[in-house]
C-alpha positions in Angstrom: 2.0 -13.6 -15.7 2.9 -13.3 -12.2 4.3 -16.0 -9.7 2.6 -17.3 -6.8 5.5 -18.4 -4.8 5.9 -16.3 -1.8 9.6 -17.1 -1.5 10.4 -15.7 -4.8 8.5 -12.4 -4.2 10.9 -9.6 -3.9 9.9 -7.6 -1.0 8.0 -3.9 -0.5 10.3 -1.0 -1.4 9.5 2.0 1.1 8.3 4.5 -1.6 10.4 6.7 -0.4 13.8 5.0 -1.3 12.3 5.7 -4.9 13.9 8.9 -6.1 10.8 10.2 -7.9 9.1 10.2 -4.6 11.7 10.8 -2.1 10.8 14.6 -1.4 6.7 14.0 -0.9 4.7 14.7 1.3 3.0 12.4 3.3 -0.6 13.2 1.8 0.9 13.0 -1.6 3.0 9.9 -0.8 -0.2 8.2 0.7 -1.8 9.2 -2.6 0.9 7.5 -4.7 0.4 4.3 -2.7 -3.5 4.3 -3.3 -3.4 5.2 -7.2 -0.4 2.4 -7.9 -0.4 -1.3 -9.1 2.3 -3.1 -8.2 3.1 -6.5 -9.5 5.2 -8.9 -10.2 6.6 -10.2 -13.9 9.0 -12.6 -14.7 12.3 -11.8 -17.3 11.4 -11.3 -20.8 8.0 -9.6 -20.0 7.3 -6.5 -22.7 6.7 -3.1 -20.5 5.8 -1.2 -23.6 6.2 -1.4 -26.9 7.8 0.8 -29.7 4.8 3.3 -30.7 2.3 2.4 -27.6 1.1 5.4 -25.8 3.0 6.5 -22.5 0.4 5.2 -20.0 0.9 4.2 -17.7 4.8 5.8 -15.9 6.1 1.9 -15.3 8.6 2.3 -12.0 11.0 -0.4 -11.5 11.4 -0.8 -7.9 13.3 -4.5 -8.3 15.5 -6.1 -11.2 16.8 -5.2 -14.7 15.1 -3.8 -17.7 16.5 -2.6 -21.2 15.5 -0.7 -24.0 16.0 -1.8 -27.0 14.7 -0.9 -30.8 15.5 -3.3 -33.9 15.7 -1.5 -37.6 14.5 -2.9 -40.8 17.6 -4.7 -41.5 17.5 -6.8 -38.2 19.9 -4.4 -36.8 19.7 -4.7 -32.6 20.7 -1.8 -30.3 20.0 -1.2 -26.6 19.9 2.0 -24.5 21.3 2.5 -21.3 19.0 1.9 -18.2 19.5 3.0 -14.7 19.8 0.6 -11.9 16.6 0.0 -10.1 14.3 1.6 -8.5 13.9 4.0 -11.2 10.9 5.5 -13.3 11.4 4.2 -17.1 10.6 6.9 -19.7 9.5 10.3 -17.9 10.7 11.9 -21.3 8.3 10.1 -23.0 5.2 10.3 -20.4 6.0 14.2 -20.1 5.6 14.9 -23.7 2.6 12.5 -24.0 4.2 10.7 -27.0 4.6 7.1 -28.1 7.3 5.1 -26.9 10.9 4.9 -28.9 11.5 1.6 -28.2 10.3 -1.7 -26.5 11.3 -1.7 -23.2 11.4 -5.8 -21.6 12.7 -7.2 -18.6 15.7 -8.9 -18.6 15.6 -10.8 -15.0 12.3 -11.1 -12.2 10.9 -7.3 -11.7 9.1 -5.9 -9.2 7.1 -3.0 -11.2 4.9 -0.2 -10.0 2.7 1.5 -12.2 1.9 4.9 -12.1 -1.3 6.4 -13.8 0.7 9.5 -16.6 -2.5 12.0 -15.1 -1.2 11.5 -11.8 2.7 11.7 -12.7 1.7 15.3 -14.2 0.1 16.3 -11.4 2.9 15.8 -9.3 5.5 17.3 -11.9 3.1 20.5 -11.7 2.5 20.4 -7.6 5.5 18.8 -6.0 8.8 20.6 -6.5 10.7 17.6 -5.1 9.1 15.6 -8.4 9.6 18.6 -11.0 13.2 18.9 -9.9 13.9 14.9 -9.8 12.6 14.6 -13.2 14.8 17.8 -14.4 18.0 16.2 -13.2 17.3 12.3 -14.4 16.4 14.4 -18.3 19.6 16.1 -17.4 21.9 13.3 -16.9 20.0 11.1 -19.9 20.7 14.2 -22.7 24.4 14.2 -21.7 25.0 10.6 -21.6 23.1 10.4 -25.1 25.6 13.5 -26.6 28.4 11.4 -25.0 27.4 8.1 -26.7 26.4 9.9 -29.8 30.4 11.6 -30.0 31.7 8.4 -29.0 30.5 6.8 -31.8 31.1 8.8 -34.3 35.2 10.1 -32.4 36.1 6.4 -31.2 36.9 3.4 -32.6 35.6 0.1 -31.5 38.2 -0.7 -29.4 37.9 2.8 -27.3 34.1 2.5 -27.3 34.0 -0.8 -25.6 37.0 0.0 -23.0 35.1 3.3 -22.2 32.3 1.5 -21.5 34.2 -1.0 -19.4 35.5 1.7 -17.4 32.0 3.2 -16.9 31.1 -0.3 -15.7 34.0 -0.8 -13.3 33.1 -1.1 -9.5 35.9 0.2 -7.0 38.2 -2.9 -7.7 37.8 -2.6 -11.5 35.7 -5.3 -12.2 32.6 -4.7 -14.5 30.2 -7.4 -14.4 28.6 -8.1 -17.8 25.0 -9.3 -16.5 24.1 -10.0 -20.2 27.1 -11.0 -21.8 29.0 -9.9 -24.2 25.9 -9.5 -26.5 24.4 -7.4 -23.7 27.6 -5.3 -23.9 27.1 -4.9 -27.8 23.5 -4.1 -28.2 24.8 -1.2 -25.5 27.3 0.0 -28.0 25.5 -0.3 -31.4 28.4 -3.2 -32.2 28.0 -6.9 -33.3 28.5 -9.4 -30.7 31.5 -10.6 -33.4 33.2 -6.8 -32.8 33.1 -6.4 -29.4 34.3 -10.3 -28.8 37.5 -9.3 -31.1 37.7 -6.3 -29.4 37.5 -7.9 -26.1 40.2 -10.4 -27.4 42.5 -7.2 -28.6 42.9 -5.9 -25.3 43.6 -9.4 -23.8 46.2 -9.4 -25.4 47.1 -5.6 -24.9 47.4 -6.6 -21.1 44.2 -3.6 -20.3 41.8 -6.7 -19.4 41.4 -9.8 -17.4 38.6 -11.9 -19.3 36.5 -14.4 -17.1 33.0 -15.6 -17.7 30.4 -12.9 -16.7 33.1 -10.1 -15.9 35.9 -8.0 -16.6 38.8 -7.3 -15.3 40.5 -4.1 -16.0 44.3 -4.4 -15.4 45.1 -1.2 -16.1 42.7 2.1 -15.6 
């Protein structure tokens, strides 16, 4: 479902502000444009689900997404997802696998899809693309080894203030778009943890609590 009022319609995102196409060409860049839908979905809207194929590459050019997977036991975690624009799931559409989780958009998206044939065809012809897609892998498989040792060095308490930190904007204030149970799908905690956790270092004197944001008093 897509809305019809043209004041809500985020606006066109020069393709080239996209990091996956930054470095084109202008014939290949001209090709992107011709071979892409773009549209317009409001929050809550399902991407791709756990175990659907990787087709097509979905690019996020405006608004939040998250990736999230749910186990037997009604257990609820979320991964990490950059801010927009961005290319959701390259690792996936590169290894022409099914998806590991659900991915669902948590505010009004702007989303451009990109046929998988294509995206390999510029991984294999555009070194600007290979290298792009290198680094994001890159930077994904070292913050999954850092939130892997966090979670099995750190305690609740340093998990949730790391992540804080991480968070922080240049005046120490993290804004917590989805709340505290945004913050502990993130961290693979109950929303009960990371509110007593929250509450422990209130009272520590490390955090300033307000609705929607954090404070950190002391870095």
């Amino acid at each position: 479902m897509t809305s019809t009022r043209p004041d809500q319609e985020p606006r066109d995102l020069d393709l080239r502000r996209i990091p996956l196409f930054a470095g084109l060409p202008e014939p290949a860049l001209a090709l992107v444009a011709a071979r892409t839908v773009v549209t317009t979905v409001p929050a809550g809207t399902v991407l791709a689900l756990e175990g659907s194929l990787s087709d097509p590459l979905h690019i996020v050019e405006h608004g939040r997404v998250a990736a999230s997977r749910t186990s037997p036991a009604g257990r609820h975690a979320r991964v990490r997802v950059d801010d927009p624009p961005v290319a959701i799931d390259k690792a996936t559409a590169l290894a022409g696998t099914e998806h590991h989780y659900t991915w669902t958009t948590l505010s009004r998206c702007r989303i451009r899809r990109l046929p998988r044939r294509l995206f390999l065809q510029l991984v294999e012809t555009e070194p600007s693309v290979a290298l792009q897609t290198a680094r994001h892998l890159a930077t994904q498989s070292n913050q999954a080894r850092g939130d892997f040792l966090d979670a099995v060095v750190h305690d609740p308490l340093n998990r949730t203030l790391r992540r804080l930190t991480e968070l922080a904007d240049a005046d120490g204030v993290a804004a917590l778009a989805d709340g505290q149970q945004g913050l502990a799908d993130e961290l693979g905690l109950s929303r009960i943890t990371v509110n007593r956790t929250l509450q422990q270092l209130v009272r520590r004197g490390d955090i300033l609590l307000t609705r929607g944001r954090v404070e950190l008093l002391r870095w």
